[in-house]
Backbone of each chain as ProteinMPNN parsed JSONL, in Angstrom:
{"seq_chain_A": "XXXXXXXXXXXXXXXXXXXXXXXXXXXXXXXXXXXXXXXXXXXXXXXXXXXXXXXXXXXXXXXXXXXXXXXXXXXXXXXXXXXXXXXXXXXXXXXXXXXXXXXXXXXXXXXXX", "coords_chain_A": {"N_chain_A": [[59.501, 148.066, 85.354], [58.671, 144.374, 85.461], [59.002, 143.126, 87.955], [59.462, 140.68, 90.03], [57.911, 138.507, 93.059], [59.123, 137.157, 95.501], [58.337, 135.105, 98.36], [58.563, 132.998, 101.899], [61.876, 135.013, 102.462], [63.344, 133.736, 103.742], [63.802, 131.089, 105.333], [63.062, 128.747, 108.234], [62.642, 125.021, 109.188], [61.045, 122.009, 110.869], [62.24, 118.782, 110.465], [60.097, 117.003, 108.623], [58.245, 118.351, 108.395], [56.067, 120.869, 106.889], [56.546, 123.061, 103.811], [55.011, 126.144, 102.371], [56.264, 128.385, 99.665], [55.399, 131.174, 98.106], [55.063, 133.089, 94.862], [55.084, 135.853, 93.003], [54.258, 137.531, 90.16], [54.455, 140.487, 90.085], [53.699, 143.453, 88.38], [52.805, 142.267, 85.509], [51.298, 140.2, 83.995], [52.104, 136.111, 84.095], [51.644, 134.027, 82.295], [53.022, 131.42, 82.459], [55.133, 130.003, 84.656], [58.283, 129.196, 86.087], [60.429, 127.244, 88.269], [63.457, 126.723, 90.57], [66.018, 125.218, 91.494], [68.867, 125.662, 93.836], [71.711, 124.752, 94.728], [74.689, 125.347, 97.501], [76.824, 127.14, 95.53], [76.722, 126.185, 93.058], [74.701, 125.672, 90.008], [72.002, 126.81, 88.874], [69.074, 124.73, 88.984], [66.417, 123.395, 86.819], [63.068, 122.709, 88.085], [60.711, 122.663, 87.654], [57.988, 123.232, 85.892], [55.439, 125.627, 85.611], [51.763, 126.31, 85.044], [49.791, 128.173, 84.391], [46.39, 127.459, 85.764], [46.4, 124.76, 85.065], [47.993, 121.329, 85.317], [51.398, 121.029, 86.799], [54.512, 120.771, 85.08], [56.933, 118.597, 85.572], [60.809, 118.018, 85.825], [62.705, 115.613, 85.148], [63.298, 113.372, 87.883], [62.587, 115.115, 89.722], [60.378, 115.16, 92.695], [57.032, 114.988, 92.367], [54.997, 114.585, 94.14], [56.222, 115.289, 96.107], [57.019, 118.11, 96.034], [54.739, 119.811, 95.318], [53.046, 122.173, 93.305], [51.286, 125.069, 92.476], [49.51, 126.697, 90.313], [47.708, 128.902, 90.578], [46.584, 131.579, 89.901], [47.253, 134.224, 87.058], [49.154, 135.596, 88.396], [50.254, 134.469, 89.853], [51.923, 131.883, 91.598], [53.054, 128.902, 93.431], [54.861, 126.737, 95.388], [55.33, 124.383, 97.142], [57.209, 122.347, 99.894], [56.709, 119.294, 100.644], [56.716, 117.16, 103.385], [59.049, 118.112, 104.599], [62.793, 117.354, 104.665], [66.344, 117.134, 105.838], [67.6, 117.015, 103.584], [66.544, 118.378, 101.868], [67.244, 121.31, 101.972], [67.83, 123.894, 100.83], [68.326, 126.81, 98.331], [65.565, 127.732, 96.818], [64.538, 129.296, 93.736], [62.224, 131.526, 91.973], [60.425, 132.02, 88.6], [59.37, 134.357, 86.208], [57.981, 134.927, 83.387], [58.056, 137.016, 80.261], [57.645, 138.595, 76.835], [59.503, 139.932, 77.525], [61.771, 138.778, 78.329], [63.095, 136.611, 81.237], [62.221, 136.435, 84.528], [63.465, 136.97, 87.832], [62.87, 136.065, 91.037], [63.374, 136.863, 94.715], [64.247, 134.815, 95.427], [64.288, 131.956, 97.838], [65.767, 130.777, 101.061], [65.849, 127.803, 102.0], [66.056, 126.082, 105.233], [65.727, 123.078, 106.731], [65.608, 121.367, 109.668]], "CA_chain_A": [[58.542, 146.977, 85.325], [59.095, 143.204, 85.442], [59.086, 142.698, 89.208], [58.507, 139.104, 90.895], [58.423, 138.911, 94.451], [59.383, 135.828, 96.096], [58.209, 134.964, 99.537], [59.944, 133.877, 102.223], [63.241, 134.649, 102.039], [64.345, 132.641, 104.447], [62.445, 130.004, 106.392], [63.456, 127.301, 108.82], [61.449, 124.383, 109.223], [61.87, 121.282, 111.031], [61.918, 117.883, 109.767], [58.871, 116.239, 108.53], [57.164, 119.434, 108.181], [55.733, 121.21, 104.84], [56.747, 124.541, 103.574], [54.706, 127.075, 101.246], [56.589, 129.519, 98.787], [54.952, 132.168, 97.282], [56.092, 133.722, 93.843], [53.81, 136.656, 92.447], [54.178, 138.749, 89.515], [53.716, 142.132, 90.611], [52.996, 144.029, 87.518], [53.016, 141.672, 84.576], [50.686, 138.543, 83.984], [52.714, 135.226, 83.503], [50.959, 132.164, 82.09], [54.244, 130.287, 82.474], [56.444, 130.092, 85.513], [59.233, 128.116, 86.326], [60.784, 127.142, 89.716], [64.797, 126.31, 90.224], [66.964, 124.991, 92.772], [70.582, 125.926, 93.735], [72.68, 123.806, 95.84], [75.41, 126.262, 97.612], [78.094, 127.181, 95.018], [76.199, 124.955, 92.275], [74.033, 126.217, 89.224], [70.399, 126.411, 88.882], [68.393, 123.269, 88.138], [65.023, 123.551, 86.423], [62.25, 121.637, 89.035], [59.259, 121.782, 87.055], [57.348, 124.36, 84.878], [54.055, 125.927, 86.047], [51.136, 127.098, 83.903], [47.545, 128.917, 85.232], [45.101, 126.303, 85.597], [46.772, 122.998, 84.624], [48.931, 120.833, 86.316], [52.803, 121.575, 86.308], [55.4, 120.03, 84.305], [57.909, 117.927, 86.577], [61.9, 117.415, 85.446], [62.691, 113.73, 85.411], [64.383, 113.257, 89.086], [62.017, 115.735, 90.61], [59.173, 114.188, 92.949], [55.735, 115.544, 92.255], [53.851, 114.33, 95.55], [57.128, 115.742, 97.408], [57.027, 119.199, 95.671], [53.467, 120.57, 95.364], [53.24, 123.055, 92.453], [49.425, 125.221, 92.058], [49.414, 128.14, 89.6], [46.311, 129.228, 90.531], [46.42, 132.792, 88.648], [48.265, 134.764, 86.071], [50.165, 136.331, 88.408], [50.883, 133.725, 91.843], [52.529, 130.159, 91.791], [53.13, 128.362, 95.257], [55.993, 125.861, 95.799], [54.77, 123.018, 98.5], [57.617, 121.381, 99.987], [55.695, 118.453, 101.907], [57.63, 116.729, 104.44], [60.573, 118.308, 104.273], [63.976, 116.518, 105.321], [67.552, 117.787, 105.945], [68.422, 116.907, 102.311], [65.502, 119.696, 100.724], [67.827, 122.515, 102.251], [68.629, 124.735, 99.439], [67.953, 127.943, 97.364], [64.979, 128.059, 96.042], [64.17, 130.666, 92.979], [61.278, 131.588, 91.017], [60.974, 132.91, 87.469], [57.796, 134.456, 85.406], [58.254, 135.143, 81.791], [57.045, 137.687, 79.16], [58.263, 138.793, 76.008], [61.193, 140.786, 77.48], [62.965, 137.498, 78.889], [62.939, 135.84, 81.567], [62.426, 137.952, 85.701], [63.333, 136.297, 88.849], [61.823, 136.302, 92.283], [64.933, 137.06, 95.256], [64.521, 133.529, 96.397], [63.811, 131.625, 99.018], [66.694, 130.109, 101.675], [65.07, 126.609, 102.922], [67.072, 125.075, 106.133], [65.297, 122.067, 107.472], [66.387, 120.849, 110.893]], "C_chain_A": [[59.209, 145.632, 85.468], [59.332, 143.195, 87.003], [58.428, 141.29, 89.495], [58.969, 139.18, 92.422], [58.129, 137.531, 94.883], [59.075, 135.77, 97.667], [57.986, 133.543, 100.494], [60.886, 134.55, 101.883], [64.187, 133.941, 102.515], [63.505, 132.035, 105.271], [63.382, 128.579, 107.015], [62.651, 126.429, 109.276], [61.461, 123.329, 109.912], [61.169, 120.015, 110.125], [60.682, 117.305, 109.763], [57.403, 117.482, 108.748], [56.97, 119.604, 106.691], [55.549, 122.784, 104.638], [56.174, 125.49, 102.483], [55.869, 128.124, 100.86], [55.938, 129.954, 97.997], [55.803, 133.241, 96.072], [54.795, 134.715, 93.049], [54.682, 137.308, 91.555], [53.677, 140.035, 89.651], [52.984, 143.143, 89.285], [53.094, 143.713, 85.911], [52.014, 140.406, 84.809], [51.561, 137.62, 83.145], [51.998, 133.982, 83.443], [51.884, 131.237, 82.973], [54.933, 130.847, 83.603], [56.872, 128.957, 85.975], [59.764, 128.248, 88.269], [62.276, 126.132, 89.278], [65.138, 126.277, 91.729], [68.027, 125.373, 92.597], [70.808, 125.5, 95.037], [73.805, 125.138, 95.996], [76.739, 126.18, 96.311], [77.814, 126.099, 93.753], [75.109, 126.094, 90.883], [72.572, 125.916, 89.433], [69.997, 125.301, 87.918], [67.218, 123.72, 88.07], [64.429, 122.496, 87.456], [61.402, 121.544, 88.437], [58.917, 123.486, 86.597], [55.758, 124.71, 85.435], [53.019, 126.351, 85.268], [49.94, 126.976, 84.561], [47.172, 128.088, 84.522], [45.906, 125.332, 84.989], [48.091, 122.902, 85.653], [50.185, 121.259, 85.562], [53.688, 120.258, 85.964], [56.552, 119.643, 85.469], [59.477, 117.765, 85.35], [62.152, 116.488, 86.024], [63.947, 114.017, 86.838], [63.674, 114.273, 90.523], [60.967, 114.981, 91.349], [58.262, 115.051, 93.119], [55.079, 115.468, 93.203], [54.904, 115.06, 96.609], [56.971, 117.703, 97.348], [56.145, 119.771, 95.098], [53.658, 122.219, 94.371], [51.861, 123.833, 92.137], [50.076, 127.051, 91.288], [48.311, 128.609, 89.725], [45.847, 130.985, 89.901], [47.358, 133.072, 88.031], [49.189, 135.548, 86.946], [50.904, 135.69, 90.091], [51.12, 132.062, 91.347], [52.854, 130.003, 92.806], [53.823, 126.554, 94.534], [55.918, 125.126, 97.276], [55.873, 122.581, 99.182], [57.083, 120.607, 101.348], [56.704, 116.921, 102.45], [58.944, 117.052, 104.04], [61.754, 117.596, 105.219], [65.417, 117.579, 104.718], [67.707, 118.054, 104.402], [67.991, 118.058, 101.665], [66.252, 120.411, 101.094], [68.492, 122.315, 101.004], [68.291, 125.931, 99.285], [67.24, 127.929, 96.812], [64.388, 129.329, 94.87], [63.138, 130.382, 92.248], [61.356, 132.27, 89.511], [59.761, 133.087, 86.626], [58.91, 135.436, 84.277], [57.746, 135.906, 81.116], [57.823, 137.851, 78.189], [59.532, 139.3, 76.236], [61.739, 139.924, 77.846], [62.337, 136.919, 80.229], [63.192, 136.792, 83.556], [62.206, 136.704, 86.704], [63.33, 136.688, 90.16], [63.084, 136.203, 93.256], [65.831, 135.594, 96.015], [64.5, 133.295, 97.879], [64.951, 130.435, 99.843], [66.128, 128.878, 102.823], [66.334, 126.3, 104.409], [65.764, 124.029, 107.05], [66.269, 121.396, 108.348], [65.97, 119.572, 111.78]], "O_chain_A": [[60.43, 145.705, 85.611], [60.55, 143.359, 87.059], [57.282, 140.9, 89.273], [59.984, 139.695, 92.892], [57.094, 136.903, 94.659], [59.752, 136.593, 98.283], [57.19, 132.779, 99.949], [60.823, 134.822, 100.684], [65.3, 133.59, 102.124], [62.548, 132.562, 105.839], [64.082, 127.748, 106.436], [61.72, 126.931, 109.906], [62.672, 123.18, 109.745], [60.157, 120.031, 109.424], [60.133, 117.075, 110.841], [56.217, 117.429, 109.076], [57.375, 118.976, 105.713], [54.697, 123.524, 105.131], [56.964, 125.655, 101.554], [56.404, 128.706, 101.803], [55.722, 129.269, 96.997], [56.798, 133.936, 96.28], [53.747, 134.231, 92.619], [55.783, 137.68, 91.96], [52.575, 140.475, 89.322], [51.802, 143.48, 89.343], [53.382, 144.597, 85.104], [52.072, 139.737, 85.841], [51.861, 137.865, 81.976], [51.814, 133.138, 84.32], [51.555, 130.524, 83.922], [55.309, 132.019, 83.597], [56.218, 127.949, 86.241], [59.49, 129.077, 89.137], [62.416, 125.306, 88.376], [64.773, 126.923, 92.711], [68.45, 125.536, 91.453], [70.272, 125.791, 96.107], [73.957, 125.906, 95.046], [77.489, 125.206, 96.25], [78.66, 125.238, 93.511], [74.956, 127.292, 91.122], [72.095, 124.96, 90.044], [70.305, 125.006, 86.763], [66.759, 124.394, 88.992], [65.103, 121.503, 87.73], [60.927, 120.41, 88.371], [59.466, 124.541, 86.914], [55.002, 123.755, 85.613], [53.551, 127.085, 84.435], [49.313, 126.055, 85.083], [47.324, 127.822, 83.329], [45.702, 125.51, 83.789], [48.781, 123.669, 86.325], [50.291, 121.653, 84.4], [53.595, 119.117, 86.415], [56.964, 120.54, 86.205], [59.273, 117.444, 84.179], [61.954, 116.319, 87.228], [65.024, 114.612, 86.81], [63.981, 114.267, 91.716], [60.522, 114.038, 90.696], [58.452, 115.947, 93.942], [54.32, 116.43, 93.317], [54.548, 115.373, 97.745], [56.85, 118.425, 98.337], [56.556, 120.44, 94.15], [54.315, 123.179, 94.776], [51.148, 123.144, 91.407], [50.731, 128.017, 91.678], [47.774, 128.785, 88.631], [44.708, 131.281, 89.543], [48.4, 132.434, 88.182], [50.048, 136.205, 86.358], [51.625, 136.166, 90.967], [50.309, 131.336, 90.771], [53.054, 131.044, 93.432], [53.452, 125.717, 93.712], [56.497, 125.474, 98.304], [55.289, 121.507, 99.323], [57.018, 120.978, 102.52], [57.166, 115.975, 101.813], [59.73, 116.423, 103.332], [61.548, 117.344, 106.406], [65.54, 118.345, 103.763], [67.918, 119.196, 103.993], [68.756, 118.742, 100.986], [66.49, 120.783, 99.945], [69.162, 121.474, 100.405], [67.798, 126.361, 100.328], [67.662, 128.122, 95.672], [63.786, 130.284, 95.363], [62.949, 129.242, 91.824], [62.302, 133.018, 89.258], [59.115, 132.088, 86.309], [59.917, 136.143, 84.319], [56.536, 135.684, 81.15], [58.917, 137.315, 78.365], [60.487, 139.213, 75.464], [62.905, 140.29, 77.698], [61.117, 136.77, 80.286], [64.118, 137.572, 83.775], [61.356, 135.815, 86.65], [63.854, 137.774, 90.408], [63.982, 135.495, 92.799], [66.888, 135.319, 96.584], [64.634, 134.083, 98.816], [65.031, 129.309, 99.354], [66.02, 128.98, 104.045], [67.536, 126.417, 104.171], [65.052, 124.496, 107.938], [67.377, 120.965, 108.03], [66.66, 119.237, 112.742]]}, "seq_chain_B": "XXXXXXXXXXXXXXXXXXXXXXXXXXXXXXXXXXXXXXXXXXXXXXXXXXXXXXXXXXXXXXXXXXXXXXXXXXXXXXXXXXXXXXXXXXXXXXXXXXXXXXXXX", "coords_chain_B": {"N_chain_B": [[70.061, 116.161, 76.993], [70.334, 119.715, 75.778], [74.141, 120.726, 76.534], [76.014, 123.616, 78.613], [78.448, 125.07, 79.448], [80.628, 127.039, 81.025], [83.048, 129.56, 80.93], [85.89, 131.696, 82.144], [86.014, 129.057, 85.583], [86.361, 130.525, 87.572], [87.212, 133.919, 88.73], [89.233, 136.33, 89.144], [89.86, 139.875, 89.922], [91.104, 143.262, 89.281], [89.966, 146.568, 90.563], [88.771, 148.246, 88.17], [89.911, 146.812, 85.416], [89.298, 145.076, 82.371], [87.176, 142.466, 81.446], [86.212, 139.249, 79.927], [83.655, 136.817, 79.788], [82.776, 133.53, 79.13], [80.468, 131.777, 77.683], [79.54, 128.783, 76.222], [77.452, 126.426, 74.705], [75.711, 123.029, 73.677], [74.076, 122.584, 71.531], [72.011, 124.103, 69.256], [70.387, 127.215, 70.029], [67.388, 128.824, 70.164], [66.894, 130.91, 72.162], [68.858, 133.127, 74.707], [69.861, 134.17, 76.916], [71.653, 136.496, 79.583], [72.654, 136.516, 83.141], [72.887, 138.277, 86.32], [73.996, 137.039, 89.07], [73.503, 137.884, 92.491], [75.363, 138.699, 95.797], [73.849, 138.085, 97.182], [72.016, 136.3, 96.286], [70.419, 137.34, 94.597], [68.765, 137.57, 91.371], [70.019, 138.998, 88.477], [68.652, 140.388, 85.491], [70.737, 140.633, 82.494], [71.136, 140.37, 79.848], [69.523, 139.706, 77.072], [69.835, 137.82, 74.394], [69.832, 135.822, 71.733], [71.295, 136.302, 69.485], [73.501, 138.184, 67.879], [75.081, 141.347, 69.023], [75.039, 143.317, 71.949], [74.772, 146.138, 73.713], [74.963, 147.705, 77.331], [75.91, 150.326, 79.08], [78.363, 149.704, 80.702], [78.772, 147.123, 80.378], [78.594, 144.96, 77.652], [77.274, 142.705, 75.069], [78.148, 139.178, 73.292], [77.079, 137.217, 70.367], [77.569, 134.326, 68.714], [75.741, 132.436, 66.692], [75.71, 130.574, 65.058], [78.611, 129.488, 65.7], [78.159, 128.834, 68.558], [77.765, 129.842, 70.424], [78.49, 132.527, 72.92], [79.541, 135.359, 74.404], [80.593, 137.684, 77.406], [81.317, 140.69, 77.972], [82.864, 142.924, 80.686], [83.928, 146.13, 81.326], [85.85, 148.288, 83.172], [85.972, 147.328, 85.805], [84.269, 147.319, 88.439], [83.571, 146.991, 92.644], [81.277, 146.365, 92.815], [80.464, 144.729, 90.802], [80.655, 141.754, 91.279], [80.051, 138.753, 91.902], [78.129, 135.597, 91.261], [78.23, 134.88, 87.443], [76.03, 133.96, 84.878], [75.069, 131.982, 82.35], [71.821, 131.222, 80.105], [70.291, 129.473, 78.512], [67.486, 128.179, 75.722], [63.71, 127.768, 76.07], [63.163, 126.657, 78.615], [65.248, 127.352, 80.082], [68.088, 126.665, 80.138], [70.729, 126.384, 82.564], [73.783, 127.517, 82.559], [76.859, 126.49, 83.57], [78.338, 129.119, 85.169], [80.402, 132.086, 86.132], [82.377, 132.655, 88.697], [82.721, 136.071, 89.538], [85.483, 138.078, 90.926], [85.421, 141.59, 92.468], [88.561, 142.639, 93.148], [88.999, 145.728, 95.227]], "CA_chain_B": [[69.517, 117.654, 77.222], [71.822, 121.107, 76.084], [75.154, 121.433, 77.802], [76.067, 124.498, 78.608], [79.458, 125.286, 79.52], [81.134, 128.659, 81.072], [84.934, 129.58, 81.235], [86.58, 131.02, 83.603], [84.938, 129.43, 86.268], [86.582, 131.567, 88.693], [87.867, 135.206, 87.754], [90.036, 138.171, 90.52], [90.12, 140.946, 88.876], [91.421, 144.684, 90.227], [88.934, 147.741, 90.546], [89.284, 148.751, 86.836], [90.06, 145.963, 84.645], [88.34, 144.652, 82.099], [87.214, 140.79, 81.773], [85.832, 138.846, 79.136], [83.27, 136.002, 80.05], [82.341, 132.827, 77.545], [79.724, 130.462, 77.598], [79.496, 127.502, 74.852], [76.505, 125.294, 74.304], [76.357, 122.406, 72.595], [73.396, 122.305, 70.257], [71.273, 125.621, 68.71], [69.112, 127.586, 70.832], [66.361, 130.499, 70.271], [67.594, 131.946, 73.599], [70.338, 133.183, 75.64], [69.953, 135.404, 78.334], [72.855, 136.222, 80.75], [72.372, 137.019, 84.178], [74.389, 138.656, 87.595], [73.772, 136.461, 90.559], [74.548, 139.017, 93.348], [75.899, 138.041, 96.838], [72.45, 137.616, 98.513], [71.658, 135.46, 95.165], [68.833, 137.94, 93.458], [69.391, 137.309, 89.806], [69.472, 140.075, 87.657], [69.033, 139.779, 83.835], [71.108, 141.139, 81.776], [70.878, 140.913, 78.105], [68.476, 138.253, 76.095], [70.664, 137.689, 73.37], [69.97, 134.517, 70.942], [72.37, 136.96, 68.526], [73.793, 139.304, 67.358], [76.028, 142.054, 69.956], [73.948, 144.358, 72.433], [75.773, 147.011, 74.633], [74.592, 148.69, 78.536], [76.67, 150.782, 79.644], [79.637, 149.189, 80.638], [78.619, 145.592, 79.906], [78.031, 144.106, 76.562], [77.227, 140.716, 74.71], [77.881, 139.0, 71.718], [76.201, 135.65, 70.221], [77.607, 134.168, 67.841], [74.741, 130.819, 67.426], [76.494, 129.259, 63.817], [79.338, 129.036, 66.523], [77.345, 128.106, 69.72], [78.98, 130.532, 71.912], [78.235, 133.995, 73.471], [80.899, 136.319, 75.383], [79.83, 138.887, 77.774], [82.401, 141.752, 78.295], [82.422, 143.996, 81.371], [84.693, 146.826, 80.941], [86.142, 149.199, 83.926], [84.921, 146.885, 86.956], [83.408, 147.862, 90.106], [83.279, 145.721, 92.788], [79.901, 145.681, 93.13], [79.935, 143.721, 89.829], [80.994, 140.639, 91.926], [79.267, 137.831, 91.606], [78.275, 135.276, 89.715], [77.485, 135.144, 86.116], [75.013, 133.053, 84.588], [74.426, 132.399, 81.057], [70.724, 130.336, 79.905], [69.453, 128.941, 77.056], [66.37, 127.974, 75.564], [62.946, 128.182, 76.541], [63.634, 126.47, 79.924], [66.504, 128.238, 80.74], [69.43, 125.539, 80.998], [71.852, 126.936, 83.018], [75.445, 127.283, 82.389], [78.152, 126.566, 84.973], [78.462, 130.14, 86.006], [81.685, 132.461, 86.448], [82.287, 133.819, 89.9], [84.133, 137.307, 89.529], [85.428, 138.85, 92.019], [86.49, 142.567, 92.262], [88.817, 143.995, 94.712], [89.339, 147.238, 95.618]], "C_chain_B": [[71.212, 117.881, 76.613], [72.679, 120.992, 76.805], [75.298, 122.619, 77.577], [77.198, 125.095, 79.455], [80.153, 126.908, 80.149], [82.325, 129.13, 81.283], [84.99, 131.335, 81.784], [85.812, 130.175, 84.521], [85.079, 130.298, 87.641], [87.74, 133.014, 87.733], [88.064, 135.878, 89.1], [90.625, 139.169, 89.737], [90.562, 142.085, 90.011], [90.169, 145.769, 90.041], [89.675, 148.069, 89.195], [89.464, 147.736, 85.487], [88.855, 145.777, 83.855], [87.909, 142.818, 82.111], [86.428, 140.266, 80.345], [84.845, 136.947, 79.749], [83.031, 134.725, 78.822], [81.052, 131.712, 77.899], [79.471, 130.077, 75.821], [78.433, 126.529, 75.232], [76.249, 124.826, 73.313], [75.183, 122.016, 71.67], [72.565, 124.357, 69.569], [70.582, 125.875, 69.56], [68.729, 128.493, 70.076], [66.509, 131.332, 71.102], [68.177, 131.488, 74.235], [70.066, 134.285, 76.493], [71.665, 135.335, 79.091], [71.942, 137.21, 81.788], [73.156, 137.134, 85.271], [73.254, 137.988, 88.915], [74.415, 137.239, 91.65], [74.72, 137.835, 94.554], [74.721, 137.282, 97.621], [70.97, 136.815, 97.581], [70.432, 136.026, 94.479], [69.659, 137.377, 92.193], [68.726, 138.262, 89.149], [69.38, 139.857, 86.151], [69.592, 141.101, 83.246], [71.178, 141.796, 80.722], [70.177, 139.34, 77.986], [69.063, 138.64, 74.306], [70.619, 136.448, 72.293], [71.1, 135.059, 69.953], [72.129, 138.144, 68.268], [75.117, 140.153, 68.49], [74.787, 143.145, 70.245], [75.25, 145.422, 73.582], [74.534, 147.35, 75.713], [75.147, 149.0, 79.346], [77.817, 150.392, 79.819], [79.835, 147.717, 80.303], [78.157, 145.174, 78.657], [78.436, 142.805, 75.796], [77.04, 140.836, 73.641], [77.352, 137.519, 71.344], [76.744, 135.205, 69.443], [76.982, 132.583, 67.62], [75.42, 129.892, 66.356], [77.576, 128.8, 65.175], [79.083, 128.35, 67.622], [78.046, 128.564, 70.465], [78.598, 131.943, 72.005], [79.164, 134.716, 74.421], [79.983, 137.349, 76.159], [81.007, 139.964, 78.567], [81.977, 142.642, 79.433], [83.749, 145.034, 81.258], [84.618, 147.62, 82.488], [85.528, 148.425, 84.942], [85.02, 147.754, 87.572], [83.541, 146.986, 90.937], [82.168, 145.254, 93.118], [79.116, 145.149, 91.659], [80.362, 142.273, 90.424], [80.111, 140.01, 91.845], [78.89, 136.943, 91.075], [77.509, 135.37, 88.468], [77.269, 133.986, 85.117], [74.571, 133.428, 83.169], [73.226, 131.169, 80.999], [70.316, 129.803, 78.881], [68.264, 127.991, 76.557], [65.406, 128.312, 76.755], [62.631, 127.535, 78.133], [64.352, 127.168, 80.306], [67.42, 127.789, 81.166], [70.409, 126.472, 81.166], [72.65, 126.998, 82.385], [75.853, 126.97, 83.718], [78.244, 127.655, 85.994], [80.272, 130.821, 86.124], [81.195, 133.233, 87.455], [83.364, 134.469, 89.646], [83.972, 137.896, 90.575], [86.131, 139.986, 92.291], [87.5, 143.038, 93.084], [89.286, 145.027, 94.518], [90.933, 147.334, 95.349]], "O_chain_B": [[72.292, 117.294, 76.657], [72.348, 121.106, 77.985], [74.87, 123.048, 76.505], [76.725, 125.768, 80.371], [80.002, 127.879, 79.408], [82.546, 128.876, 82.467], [83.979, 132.033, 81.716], [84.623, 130.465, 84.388], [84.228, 130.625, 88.469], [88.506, 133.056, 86.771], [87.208, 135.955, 89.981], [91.664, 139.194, 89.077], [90.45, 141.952, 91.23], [89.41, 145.502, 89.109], [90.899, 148.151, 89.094], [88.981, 148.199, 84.454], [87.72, 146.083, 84.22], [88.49, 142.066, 82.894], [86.033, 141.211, 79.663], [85.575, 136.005, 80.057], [83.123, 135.051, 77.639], [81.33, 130.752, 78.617], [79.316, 130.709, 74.776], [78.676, 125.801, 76.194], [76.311, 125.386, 72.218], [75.389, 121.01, 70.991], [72.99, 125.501, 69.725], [69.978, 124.944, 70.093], [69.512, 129.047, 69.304], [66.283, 132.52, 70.876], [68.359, 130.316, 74.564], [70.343, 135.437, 76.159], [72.509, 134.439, 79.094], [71.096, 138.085, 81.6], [74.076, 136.331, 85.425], [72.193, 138.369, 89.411], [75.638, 137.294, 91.78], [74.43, 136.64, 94.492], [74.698, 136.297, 98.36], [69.767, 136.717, 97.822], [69.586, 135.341, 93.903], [70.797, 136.915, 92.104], [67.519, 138.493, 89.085], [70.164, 139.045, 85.659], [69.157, 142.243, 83.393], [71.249, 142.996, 80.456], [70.316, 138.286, 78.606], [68.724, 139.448, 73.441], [71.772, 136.111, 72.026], [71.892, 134.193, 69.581], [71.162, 138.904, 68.327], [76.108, 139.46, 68.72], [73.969, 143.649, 69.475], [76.38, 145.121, 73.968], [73.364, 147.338, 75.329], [75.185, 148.37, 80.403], [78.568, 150.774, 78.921], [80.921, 147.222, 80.003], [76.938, 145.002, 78.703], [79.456, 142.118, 75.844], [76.415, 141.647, 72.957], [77.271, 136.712, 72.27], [76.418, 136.051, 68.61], [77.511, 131.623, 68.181], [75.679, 128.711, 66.589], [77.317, 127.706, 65.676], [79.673, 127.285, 67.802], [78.882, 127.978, 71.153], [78.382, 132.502, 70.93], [79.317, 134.068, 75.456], [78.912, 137.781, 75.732], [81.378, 139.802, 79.73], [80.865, 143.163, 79.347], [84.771, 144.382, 81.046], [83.523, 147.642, 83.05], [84.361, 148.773, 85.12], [85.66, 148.798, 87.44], [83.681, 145.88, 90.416], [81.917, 144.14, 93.577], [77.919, 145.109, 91.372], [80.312, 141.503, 89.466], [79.057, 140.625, 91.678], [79.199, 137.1, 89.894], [76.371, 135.834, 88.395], [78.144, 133.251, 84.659], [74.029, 134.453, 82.758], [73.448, 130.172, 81.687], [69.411, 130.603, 78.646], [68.19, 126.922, 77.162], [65.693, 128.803, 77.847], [61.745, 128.104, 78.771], [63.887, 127.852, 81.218], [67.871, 128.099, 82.269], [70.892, 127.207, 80.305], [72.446, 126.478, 81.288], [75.236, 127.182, 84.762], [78.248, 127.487, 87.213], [81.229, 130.05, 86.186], [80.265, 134.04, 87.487], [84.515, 134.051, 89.519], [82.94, 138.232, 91.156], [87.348, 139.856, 92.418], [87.19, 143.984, 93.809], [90.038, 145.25, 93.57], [91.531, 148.39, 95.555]]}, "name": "protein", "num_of_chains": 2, "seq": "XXXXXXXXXXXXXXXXXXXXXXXXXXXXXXXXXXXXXXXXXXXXXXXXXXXXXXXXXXXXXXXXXXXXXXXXXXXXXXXXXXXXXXXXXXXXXXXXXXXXXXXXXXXXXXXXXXXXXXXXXXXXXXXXXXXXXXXXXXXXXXXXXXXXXXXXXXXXXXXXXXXXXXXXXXXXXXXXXXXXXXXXXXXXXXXXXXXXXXXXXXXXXXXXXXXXXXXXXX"}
């Protein structure tokens, strides 16, 4: 059990476009999910916190109108990035939560061109 | 915010060896997870450890939180334990640094 499935896994986009990621809980409902970046060869940074039906929690440095966050059920969160530019290339990962810890999604490899 | 600290941050080990990982953070948490970042970056979880010592199979973790530090032992590598390794804490999940090990044959 505990499966999340992250989708893409790899997407190229060009500049000044806007990219959906999809993060589902396959057989677990998660109120709470999180979303993380990784720069190559770098650790994961928290981006913002998600929670069914309400708006998502932003970390100070993140931009909210740039990075589109909708939990719209217990078991799907969607990751916006709207106009993307060279710099957004990264690693994106997902992560839904239950009592057993903490289950992450295989990630998603942005390259904006 | 938590730091969260991880030593080595690079490890070359032989097929067989064992290794000893550490992460140190610097205030109390409620949770610690560790996790194996493989090559094609899934992240697997490990152990969810705020304390105590847990064993699986050839890998196990210890907490110690009065101290603010957790170890995670792998015993007899493989090299398809390569990778890196990621400890978290609290209910965010602040990273650590990360140790990349790497086995060879």
């Amino acid at each position: 059990g505990a499966v999340v499935s992250q989708h893409p896994s790899w997407v190229i986009c060009k500049s000044g476009t806007s990219v959906k990621i999809e993060c589902r809980s396959l057989d677990f409902q998660a109120t709470t999910m999180f979303w993380y970046r990784q720069f190559p060869k770098q650790s994961l940074m928290l981006m913002a916190t998600s929670n069914e039906g309400s708006k998502a929690t932003y970390e100070q440095g993140v931009e909210k109108d740039k990075f589109l966050i909708n939990h719209a059920s217990l078991t799907l969160s969607t990751l916006t990035v709207t106009s993307a530019h060279p710099e957004d290339s990264s690693f994106y990962i997902c992560s839904a939560r239950d009592s057993r810890g903490a289950f992450f999604g295989q990630g998603t490899r942005l390259t904006v061109v | 915010g938590i730091q969260v600290e991880q030593s080595p941050p690079d490890l070359i080990l032989q097929e067989g060896a064992n290794s000893t990982l550490r992460c140190n953070f610097s205030d109390s948490v409620n949770n610690l997870q560790w996790f194996h970042q493989n090559p094609w970056g899934q992240l697997i979880n490990l152990f969810y450890i705020p304390s105590g010592t847990k064993q699986n199979g050839r890998l196990s973790a210890t907490t110690v939180a009065t101290e603010r530090y957790s170890l995670l032992y792998i015993s007899s590598s493989q090299t398809t334990d390569s990778g890196v390794y990621f400890c978290a804490v609290d209910e965010k999940l602040t990273f650590g640094t990360g140790t990349r090990l790497t086995i060879i044959p």
